[in-house]
NUROGU-829976 format. One line per field, with one value per residue (C-alpha): residue number from 1; residue in one letter; x, y negated, z. Coordinates in pm, whole numbers, plus 32768, in hexadecimal, padded with zeros to 4 digits. Each point is the difference from the previous one (the first is absolute). Example, Ala and Ser with C-alpha at 12.3 -4.5 7.8 and 13.67 -1.06 7.14 Angstrom:
nr: [1, 2]
rest: [A, S]
px: [84CE, 8089]
py: [81C2, 7EA8]
pz: [830C, 7FBE]
END
This chain:
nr: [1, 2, 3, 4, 5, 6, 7, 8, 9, 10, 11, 12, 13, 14, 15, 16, 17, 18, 19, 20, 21, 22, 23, 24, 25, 26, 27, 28, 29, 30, 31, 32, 33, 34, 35, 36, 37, 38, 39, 40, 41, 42, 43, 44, 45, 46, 47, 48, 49, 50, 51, 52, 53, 54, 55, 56, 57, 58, 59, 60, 61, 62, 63, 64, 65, 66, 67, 68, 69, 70, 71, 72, 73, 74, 75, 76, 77, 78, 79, 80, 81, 82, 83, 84, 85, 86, 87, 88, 89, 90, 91, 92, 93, 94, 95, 96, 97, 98, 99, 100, 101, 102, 103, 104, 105, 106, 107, 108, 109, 110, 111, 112, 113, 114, 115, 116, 117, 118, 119, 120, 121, 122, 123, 124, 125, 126, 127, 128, 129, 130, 131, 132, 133, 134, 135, 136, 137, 138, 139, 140, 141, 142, 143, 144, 145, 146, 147, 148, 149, 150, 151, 152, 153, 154, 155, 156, 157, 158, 159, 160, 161, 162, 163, 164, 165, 166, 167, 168, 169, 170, 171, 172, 173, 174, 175, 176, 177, 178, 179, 180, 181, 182, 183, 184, 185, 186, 187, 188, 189, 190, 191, 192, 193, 194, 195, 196, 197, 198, 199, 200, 201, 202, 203, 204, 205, 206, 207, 208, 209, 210, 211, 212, 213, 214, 215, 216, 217, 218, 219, 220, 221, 222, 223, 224, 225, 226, 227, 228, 229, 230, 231, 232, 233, 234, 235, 236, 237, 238, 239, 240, 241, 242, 243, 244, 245, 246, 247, 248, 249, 250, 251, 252, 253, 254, 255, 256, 257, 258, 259, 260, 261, 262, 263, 264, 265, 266, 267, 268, 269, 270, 271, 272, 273, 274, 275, 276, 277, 278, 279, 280, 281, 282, 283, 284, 285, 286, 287, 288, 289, 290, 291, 292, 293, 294, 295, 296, 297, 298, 299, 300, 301, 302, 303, 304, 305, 306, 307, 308, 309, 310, 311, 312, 313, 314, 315, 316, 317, 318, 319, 320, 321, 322, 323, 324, 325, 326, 327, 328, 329, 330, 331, 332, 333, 334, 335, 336, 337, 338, 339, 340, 341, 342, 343, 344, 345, 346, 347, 348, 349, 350, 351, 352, 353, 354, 355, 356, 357, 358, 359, 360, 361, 362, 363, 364, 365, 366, 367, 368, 369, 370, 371, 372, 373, 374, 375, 376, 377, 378, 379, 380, 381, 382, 383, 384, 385, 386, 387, 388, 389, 390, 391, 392, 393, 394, 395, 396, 397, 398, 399, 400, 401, 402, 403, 404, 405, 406, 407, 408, 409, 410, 411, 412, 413, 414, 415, 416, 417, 418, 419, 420, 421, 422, 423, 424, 425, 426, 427, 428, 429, 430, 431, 432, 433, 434, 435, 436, 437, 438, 439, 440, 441, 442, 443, 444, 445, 446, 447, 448, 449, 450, 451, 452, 453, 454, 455, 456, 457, 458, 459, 460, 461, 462]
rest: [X, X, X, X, X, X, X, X, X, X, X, X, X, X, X, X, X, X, X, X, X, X, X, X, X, X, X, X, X, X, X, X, X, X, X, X, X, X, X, X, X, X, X, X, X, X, X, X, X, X, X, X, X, X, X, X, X, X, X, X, X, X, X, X, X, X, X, X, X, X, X, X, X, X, X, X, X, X, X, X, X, X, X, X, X, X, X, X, X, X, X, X, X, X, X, X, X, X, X, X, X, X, X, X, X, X, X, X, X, X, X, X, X, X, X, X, X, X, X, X, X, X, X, X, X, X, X, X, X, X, X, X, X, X, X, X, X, X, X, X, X, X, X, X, X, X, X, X, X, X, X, X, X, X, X, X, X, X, X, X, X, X, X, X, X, X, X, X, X, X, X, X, X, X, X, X, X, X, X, X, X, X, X, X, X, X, X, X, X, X, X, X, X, X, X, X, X, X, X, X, X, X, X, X, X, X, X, X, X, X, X, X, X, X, X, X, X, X, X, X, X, X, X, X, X, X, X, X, X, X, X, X, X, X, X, X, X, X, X, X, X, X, X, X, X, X, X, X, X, X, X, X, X, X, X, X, X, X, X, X, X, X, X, X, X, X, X, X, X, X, X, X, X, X, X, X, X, X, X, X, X, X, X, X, X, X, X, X, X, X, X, X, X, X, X, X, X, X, X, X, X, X, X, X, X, X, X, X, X, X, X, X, X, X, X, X, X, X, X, X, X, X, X, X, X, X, X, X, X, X, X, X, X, X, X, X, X, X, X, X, X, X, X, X, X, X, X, X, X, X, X, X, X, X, X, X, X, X, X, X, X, X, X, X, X, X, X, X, X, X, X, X, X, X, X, X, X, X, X, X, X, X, X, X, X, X, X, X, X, X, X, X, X, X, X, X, X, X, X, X, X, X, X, X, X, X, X, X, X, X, X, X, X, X, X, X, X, X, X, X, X, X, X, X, X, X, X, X, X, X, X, X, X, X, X, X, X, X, X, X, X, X, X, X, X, X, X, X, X, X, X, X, X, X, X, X, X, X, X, X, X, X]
px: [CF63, 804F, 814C, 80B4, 815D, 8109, 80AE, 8174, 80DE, 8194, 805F, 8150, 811E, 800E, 80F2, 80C3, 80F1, 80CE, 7EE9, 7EDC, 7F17, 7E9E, 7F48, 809E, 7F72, 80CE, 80A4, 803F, 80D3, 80C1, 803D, 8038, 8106, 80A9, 8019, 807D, 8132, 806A, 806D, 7E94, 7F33, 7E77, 7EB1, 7EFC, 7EA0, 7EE9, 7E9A, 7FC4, 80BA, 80D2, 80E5, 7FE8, 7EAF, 7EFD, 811D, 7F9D, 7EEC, 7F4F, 8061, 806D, 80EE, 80BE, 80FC, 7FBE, 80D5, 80EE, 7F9C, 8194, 80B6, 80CA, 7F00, 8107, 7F59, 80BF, 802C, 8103, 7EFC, 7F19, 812D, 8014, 7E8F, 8018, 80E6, 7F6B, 7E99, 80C4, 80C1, 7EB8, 7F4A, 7F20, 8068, 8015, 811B, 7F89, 802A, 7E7D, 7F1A, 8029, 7F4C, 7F6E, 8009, 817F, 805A, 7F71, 8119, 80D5, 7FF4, 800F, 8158, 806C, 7FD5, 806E, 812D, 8053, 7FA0, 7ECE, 7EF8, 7EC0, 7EB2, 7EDD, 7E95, 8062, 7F14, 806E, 7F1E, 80B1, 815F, 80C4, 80C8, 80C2, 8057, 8016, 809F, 7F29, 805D, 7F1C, 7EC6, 7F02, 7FA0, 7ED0, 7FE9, 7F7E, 812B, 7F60, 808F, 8155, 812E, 80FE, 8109, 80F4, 8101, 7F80, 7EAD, 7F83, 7E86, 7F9A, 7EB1, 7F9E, 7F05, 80E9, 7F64, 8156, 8016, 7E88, 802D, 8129, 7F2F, 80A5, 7F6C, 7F86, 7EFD, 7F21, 7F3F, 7FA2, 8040, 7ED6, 7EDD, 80C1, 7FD5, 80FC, 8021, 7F35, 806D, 7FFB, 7FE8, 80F0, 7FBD, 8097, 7F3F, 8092, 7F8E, 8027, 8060, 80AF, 8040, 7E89, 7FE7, 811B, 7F5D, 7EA5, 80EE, 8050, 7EB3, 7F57, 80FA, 7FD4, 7E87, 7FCE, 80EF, 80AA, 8172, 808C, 7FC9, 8002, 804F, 812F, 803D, 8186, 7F7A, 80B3, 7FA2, 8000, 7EC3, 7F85, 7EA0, 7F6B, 7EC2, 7F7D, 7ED8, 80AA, 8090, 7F96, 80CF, 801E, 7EFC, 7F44, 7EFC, 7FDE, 7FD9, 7ECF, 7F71, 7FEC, 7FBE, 7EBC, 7F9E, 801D, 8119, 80F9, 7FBC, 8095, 80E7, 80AD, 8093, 806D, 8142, 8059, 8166, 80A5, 8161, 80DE, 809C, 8159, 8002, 7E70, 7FAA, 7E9F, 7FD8, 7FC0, 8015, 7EE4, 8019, 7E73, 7EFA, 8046, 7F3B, 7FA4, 7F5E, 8054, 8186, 80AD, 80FC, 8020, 7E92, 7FB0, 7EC0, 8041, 80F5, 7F0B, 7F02, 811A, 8018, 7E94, 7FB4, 8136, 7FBF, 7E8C, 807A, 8123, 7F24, 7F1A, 8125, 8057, 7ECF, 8035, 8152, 7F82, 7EAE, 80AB, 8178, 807C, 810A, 7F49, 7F2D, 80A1, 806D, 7FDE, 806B, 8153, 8072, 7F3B, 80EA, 7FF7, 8075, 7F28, 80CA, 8030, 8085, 8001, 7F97, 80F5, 8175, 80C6, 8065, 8187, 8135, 7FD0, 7EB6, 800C, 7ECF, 7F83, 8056, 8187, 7FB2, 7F68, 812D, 80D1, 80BF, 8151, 80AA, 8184, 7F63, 7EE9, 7FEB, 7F12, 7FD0, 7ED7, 7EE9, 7EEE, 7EC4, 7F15, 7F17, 7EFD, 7EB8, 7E6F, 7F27, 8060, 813B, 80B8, 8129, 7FB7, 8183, 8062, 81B9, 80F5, 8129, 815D, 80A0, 814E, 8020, 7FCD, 7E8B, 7FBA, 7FE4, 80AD, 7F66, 80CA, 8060, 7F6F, 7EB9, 803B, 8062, 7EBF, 7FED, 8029, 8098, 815D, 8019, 7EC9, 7FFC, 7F0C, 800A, 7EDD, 7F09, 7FBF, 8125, 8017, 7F49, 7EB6, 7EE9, 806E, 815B, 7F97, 7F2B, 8139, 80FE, 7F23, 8066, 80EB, 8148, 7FF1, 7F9F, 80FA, 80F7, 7F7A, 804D, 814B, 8054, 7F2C, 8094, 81AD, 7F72, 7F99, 8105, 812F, 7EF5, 8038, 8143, 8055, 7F13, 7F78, 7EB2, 7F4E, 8025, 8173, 8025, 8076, 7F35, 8125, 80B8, 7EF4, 7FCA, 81AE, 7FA7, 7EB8, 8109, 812A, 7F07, 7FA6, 7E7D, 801E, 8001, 7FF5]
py: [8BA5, 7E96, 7F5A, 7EEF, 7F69, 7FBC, 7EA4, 8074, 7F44, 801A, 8073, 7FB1, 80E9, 801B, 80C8, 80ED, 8133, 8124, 80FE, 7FD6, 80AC, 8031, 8075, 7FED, 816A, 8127, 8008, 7E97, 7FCA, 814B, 7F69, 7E6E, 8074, 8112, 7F1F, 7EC2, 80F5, 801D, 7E8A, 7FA5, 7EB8, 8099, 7F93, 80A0, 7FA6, 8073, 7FBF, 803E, 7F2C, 812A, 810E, 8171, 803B, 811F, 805A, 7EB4, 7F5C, 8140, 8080, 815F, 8063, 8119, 804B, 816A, 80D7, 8089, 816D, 8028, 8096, 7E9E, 7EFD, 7FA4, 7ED1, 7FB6, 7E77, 7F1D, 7ECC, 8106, 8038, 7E6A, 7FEE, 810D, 7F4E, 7EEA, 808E, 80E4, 7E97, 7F68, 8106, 8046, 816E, 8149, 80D8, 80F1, 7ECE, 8058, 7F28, 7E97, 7EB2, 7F61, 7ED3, 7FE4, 8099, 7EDB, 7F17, 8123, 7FEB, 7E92, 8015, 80F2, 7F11, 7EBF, 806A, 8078, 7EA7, 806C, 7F17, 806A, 7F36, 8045, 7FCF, 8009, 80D3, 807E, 7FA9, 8036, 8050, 7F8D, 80CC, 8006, 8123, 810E, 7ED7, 7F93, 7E94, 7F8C, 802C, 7F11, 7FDC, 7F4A, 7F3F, 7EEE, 7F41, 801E, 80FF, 8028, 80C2, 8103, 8051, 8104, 80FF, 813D, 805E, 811A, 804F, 8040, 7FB1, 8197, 7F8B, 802B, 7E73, 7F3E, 8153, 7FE2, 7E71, 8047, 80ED, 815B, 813A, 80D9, 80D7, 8004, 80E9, 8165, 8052, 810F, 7EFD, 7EA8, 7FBC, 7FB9, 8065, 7F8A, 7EB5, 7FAA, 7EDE, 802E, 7F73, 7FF7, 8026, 7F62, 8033, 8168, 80D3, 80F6, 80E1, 8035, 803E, 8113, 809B, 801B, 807A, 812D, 8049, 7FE8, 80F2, 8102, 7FBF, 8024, 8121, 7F34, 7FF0, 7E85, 8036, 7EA9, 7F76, 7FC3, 7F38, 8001, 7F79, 7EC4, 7F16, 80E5, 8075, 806F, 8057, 808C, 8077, 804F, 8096, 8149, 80F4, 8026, 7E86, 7FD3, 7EEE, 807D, 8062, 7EA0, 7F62, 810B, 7FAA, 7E99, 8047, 80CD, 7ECD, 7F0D, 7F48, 802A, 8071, 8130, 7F53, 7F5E, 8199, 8019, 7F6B, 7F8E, 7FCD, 7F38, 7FE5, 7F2E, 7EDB, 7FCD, 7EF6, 7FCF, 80D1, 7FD6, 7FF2, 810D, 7FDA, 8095, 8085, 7FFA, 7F9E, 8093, 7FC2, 810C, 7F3F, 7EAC, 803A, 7F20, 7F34, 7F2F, 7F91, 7ED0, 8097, 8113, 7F7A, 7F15, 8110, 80C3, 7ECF, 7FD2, 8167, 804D, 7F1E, 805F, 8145, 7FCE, 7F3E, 815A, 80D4, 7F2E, 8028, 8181, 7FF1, 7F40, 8117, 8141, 7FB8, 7FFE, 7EC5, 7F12, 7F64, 7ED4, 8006, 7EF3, 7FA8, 7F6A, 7FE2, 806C, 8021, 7EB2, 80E8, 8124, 814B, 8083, 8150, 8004, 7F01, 7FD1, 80C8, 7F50, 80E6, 800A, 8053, 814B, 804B, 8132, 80D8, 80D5, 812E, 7F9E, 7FC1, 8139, 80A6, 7F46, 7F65, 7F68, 7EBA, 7F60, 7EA3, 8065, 7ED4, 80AF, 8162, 8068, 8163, 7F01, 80E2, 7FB6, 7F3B, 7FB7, 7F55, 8059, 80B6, 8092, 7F9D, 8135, 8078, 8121, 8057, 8171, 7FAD, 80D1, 7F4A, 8038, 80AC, 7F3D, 8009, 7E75, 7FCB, 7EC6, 7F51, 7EB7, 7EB3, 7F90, 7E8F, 8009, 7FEB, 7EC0, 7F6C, 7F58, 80B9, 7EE0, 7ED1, 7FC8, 7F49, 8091, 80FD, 8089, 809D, 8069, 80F4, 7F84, 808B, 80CA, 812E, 80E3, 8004, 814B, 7F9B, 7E7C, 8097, 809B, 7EB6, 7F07, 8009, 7F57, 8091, 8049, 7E81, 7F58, 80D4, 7FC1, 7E77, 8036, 807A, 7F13, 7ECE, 80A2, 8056, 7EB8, 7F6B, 80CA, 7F94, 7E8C, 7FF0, 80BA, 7F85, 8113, 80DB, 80AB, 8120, 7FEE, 7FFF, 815B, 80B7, 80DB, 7EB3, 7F3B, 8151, 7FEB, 7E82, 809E, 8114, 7EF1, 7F18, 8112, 80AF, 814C, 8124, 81A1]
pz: [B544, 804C, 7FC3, 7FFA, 7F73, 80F9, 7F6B, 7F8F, 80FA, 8041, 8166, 80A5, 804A, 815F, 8086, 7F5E, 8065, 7F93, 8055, 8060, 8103, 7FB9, 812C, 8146, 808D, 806D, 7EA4, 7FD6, 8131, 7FB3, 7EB3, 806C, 8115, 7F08, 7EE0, 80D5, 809C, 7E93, 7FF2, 7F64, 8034, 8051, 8019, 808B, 7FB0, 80E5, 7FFD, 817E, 8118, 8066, 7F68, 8045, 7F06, 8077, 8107, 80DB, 7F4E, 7FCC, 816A, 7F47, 813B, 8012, 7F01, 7F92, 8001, 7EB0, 8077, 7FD5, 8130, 80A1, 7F19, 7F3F, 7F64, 7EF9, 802E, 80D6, 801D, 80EF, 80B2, 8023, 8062, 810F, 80C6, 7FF9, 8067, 80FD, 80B2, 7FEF, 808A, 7EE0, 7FD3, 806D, 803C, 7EEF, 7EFE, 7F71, 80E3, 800B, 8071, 7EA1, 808B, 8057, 7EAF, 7F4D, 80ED, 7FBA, 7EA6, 7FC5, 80E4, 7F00, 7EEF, 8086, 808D, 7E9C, 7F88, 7F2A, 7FCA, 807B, 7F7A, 809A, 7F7D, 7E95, 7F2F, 7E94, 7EDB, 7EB8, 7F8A, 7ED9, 7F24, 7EE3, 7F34, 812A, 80D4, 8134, 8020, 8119, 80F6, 7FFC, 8189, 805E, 815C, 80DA, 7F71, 7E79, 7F10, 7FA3, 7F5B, 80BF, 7F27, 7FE6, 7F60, 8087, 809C, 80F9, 7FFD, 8193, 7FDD, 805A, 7EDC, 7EE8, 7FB7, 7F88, 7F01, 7F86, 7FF5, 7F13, 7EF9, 80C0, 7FC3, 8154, 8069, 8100, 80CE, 7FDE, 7E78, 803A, 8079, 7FFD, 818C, 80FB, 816C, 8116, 8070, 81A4, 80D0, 814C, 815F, 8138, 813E, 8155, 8155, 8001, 8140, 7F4E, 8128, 8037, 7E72, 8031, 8103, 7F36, 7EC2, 80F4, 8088, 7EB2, 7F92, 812B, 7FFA, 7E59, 8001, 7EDF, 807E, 7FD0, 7E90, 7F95, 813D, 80D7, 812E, 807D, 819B, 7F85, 7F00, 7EE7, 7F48, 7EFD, 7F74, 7EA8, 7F80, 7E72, 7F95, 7FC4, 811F, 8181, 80C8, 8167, 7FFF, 7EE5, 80C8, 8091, 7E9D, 7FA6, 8114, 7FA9, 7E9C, 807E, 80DE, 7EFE, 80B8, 7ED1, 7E9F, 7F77, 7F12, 8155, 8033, 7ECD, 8052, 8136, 8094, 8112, 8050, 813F, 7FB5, 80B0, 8100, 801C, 8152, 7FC6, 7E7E, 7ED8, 7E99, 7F33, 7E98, 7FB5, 7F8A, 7E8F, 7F10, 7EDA, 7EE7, 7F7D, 8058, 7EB1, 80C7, 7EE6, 8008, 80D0, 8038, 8074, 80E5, 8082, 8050, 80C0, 80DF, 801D, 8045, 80A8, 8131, 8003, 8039, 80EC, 8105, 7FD1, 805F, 8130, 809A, 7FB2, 80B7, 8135, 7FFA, 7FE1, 8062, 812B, 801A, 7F10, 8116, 7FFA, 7E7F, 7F03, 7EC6, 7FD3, 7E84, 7EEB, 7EBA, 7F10, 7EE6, 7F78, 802A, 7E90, 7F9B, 7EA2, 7EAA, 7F01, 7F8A, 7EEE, 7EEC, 8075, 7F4E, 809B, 8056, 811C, 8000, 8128, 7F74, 802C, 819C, 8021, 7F2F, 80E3, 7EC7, 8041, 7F66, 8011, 8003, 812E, 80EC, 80B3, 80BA, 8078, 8054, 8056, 7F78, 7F04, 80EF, 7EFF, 80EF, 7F8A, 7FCA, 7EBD, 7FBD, 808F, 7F3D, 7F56, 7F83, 803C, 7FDB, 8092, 80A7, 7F64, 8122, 7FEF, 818A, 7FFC, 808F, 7F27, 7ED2, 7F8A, 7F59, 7EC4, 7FCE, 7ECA, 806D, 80A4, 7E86, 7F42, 7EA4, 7ED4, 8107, 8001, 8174, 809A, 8131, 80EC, 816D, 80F8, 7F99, 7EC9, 7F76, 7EB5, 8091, 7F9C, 80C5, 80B0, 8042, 808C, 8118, 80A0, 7FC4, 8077, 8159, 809A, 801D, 7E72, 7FB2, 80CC, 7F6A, 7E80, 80AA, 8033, 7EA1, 7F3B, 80BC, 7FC9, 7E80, 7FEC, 808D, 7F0C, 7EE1, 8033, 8048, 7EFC, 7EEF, 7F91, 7FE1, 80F3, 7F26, 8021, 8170, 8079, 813E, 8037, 804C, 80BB, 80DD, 802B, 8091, 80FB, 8095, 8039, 80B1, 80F4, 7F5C, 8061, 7ECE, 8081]
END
């Protein structure tokens, strides 16, 4: 292979802070507005021009749900968010479906009103450390190349990439065959009359004998749509038909989903196509291809829509997602690393910041979990996410929220939504926070304490 030598060359402290953001996703602003409410000066670096990660920039609307009676959540800063999607009117009543494009103007309220520093278009090429010490992020830009500084870091990247920079250990993918889950490219589709597509829900479901299974229409402006290559769907019988006339291929059943977005009478989010085989998030390649393919494939499935579904006459394309929907890469080896057998035992911790019965929701074709556990019966329907997992193993001032937390492969499919990440924000930004005030190690920082802080600033705990 060809190489060449970079000329060594000194690069200028730019900005520095008490912690330091990387990523500006779900996690990030959780962790930005958290740690700034603890009397913090923050930074948040973010390689796109918005916050909110695959929640905005990869269109990944709605929030699913904990699967605990009441959705507790577990974190104050969704609280924050809600009301300001529900005053804007980027949210439903139900607090899970939401308008991606006001949480991005959502989120950067959050943060500026806290006096965080966002910086946009920055992109993270190396890190410097000294003996378990993360002193700085080298960001590249338009602007040239340059130094952020600062006394404690939070990885958000979803990647796990400020931890691999640094020389962390992690794991990634299945342990048995090494691959990850199926990545996705989401759309949204506008000029939709979703009264005639509620109507045709019903009368495919009265005329396929397949009751609205995988389909729902409300008469309003709620619907909802589903169909995977396993099971009888509502408009299953609409995709085989198009499959058999060559009008879609058969990997375009294999998982399909669309969901309404609050506010947009005539719009539906899409969670499709998903691609199978080359699914590393962290390779640009693949990536690429996913964006190649992926809009090859979406224009296919709007002509589908406008052939066989009533409603899509008129329909178009309205936002296809700048950011590559990806549901699993790389874990740092945490503190505490939780395993999958502990979810399905429903295991318990004092320092939890998180609560949560999302499933095992592991996407593929053979990636199915094949874990015979028995709950514990305990007569509390959950299990809990320990703070030690959100503690790099061998730093001394490095954590890390969002699904790359310190989690096996079994155990990351069921915290990488939402509700568990923002959450997993919230206590990496207060842990953080107590860390640099108090000058001391991540190691040190006590989860029973920084869970304390989540409850007195209103996250809700059964």
């Amino acid at each position: 292979m060809k190489t060449y030598t970079i000329p060594q060359k000194e690069l200028e402290v730019r900005y520095s802070a008490d912690v330091v953001i990387c990523g500006g996703g779900t996690a990030g602003v959780s962790a930005a507005r958290a740690a700034a409410d603890q009397g913090c000066s923050v930074i948040v670096i973010e390689q796109f021009g918005s916050t909110g990660g695959t929640a905005t920039n990869g269109l990944v609307t709605p929030y699913m749900h904990s699967g605990i009676a009441g959705d507790p959540g577990c974190s104050y800063t969704r609280k924050l968010i809600a009301d300001k999607l529900r005053a804007m009117g980027g949210m439903e009543e139900d607090g899970r479906a939401f308008d991606p494009m006001i949480l991005r103007i959502a989120g950067e309220q959050l943060l500026l009103e806290a006096g965080v520093k966002i910086l946009y278009y920055h992109f993270i090429s190396d890190v410097i450390k000294e003996d378990g010490i993360v002193k700085g992020v080298v960001c590249v830009t338009k602007s040239g190349s340059y130094v952020i500084e600062g006394r404690e870091f939070i990885d958000c990247t979803g990647d796990a990439d400020i931890a691999v920079l640094a020389g962390a250990e992690y794991t990634k993918g299945n342990p048995e065959t090494g691959k990850c889950q199926p990545i996705s490219l989401r759309y949204i589709v506008s000029g939709i009359n979703k009264q005639a597509f509620g109507e045709f829900i019903h009368s495919e479901s009265e005329r396929t004998g397949v009751k609205n299974w995988g389909a729902s229409y409300d008469g309003k402006d709620h619907v909802y749509a589903a169909v995977t290559g396993k099971g009888n769907w509502t408009l299953g019988d609409a995709f085989d038909k198009a499959v058999e006339a060559g009008d879609l291929d058969i990997e375009d059943k294999l998982y399909w989903q669309l969901f309404s977005i609050p506010g947009r009478k005539d719009s539906l989010a899409f969670n499709n196509p998903e691609f199978f085989e080359d699914v590393d998030g962290t390779d640009v390649e693949h990536l690429t291809k996913a964006q190649l393919e992926g809009k090859r494939r979406i224009y296919r499935q709007l002509a589908f829509y406008k052939k066989y579904f009533k409603g899509f006459e008129n329909a178009y394309i309205s936002e296809i997602a700048p950011m590559v929907g990806v549901r699993e890469s790389r874990n740092v080896i945490g503190k505490y690393t939780m395993t999958g057998i502990e979810m399905l035992q429903r295991k318990k911790f004092a320092d939890s910041f998180s609560q949560t019965n999302y499933p095992i929701d592991i996407h593929g074709k053979e990636l199915n979990c094949k874990e015979n556990v028995a709950p514990v019966d305990d007569g509390k329907p959950w299990y809990e996410i320990p703070f030690g997992t959100l503690v790099v193993k061998d730093f001394k001032n490095l954590f890390v929220a969002g699904r790359c937390i310190g989690v096996d492969f079994l155990a990351e499919s069921s915290i990488r939504v939402q509700s568990s990440v923002r959450s997993s924000g919230d206590a990496a930004g207060i842990g953080a926070a107590l860390a640099c005030k108090r000058g001391v190690s991540s190691y040190d920082i006590d989860g029973v304490e920084v869970r304390s802080i989540m409850l007195s600033l209103g996250a809700d705990f059964k």
